[in-house]
N, C-alpha and C positions, 0 to 999 in steps of 0.2 A: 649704461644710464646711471645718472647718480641716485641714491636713496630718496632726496626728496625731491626730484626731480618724478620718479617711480610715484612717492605719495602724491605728490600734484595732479598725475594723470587719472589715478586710483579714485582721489575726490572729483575729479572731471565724469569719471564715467560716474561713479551715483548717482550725484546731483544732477545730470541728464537724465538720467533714468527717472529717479521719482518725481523731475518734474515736468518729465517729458519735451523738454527744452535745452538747447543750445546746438552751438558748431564744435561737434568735437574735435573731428581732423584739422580745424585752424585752430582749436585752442592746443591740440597737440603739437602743433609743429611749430609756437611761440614757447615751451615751457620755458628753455635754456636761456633765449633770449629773456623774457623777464625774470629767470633767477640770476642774470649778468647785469641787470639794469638794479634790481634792488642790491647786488654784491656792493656797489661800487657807486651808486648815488649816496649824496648824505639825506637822510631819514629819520622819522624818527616814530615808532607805531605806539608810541607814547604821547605822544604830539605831534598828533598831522600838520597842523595848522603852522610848524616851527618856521618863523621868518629864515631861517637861517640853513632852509631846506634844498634843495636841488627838485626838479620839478621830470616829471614823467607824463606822456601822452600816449594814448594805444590811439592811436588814428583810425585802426582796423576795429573798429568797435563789435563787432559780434563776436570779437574773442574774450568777451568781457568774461565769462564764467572764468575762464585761465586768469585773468587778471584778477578775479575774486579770491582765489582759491589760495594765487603768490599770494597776496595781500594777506589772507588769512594764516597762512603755516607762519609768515614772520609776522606776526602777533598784535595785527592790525584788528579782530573781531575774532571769535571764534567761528571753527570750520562748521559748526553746527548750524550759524545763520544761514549760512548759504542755501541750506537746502529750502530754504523757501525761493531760491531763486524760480522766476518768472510767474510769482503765484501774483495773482490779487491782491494789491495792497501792500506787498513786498516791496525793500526800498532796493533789494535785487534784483535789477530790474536785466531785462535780453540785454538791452545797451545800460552801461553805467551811467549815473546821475551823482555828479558832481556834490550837490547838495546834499545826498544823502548815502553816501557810502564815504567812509574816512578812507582818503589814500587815492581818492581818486581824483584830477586836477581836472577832468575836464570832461560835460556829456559829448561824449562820440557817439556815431552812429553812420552819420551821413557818409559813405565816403568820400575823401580827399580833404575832407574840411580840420582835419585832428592838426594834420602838418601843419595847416598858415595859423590855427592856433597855439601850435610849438613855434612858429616863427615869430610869432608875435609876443609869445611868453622871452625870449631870448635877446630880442630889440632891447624889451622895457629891462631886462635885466641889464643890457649893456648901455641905454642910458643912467640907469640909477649907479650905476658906476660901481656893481655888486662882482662875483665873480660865481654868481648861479649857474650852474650848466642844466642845459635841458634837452633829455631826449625823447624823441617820438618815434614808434615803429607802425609803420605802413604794410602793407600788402601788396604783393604785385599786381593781383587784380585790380586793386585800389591803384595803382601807376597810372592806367588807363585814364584816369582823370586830369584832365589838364590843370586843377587847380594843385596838382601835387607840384608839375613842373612850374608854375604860376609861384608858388614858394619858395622851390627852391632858388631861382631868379632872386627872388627877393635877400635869402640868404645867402647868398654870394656877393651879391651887392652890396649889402650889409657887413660881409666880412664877419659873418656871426660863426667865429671858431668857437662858441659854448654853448651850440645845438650839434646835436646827433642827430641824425637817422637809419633807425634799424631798417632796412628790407628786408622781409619777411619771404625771399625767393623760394617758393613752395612749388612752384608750378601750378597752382591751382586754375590758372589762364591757359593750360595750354589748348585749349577749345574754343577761345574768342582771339583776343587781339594781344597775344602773348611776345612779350618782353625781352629776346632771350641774350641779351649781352648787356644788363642794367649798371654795372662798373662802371662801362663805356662811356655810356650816355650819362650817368652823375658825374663823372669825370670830366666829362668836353662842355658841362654848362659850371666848373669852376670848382667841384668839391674833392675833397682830400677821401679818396675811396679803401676801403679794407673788402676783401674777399673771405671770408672763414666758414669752417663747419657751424651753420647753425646749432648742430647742436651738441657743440663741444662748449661747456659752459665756462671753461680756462680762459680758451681763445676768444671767446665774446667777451669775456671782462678786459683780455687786453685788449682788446680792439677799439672798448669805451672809453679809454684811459688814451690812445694815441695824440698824436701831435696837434698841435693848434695850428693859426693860420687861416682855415678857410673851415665851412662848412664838412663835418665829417659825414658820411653814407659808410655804412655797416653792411657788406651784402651779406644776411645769415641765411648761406646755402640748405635748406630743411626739403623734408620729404612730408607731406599734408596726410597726417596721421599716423606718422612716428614712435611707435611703440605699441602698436596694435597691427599684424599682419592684415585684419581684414579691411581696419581703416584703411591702409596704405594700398591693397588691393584693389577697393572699388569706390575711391574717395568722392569721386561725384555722387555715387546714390548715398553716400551718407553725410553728405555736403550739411544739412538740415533735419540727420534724423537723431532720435535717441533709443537706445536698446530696450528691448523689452525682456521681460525675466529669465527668458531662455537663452536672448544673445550675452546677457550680461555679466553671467559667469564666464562665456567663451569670451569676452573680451579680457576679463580680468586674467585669465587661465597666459591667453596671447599676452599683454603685456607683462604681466610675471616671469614669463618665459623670455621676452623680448633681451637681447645679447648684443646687439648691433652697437 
């Protein structure tokens, strides 16, 4: 695991803790994939607002704390905000709000809705006749929604080779209506597919960088709680919880240990 990769996960378990809020095993098994997304967009945490920016969607919106936290280490706010995350009145909010977090394009939450809004960021960029690229990372659970395949239709048709989509292949579906050959199937409705270790952060950055041509799909192969034994052990009963003072050192103890 890389260094700040380890501090990412580090700020994840806190901020769940004192605020008794988030998903940690999905904000864990996204880290790689958004420290490959901010390697290789152009940014600026100087100026969010920079016309001349490349655009990011988390579609998977309750992994917003992981998304605060990237945001935070490259030098978007300090990591000290955060910890109001899910308080009263806090612009940290369980889903991200557009309006009021810098760095963030777009409120997610709903599932399936993040993608036709990365579709639709990507149209307007290929008519203004820009060379903005934009990516969105999904969930597999989130797959189950027809509005994701409802997009990507649209982006094949479109011929929008300056969208990405990360899949987030976690397995976190393997209990409902689970996925298990998604290549495949982004492949046979027209998109240019990568298969990589999620959470080899090298190999996700090339993966972002691949060929033009059609719609890319990112499958980033991760395990939903990656870097913690007990997350990855019993990820459904911690689907929605946060540690309390006695788990919280064992979880920090587990990820510091963590060698995979």
């Amino acid at each position: 695991m890389n260094p700040e990769a380890r501090a990412i996960r580090r700020a994840i378990l806190d901020i769940a803790h004192v605020s008794g809020h988030g998903h940690i095993p999905t904000c864990f098994s996204v880290v790689e994939s958004l420290q490959a997304v901010y390697d290789t967009l152009r940014h600026d945490p100087a100026n969010p607002d920079w016309d001349g920016r490349d655009l990011f969607v988390l579609s998977k919106g309750h992994a917003a704390l992981g998304l605060y936290c990237v945001l935070a280490l490259r030098g978007y706010f300090p990591i000290a905000d955060v910890h109001a995350f899910g308080a009263a009145g806090s612009r940290f909010g369980c889903h991200a709000d557009r309006f009021k977090v810098p760095g963030v394009e777009a409120s997610t939450g709903s599932l399936g809705h993040g993608i036709g809004l990365a579709v639709g960021m990507a149209l307007a960029a290929r008519i203004d006749g820009g060379d903005r690229r934009v990516v969105t990372l999904i969930g597999d659970g989130e797959a189950n929604e027809g509005t994701v395949w409802e997009a990507i239709m649209v982006a094949v048709d479109q011929r929008l080779d300056n969208l990405t989509v990360i899949y987030d292949h976690n397995k976190s579906q393997t209990r409902c209506l689970a996925i298990p050959n998604p290549g495949e199937r982004f492949a046979a409705f027209g998109c240019a597919v990568r298969v990589v270790d999620g959470h080899d952060r090298d190999a996700l950055a090339a993966a972002l960088g691949g060929d033009g041509g059609a719609p890319r799909v990112v499958i980033a192969d991760t395990r939903k709680g990656w870097g913690c034994r007990t997350l990855v052990d019993d990820m459904f009963a911690w689907h929605r919880r946060s540690p309390n003072a006695r788990e919280l050192p064992i979880l920090m103890e587990e990820l510091d240990a963590w060698t995979v």
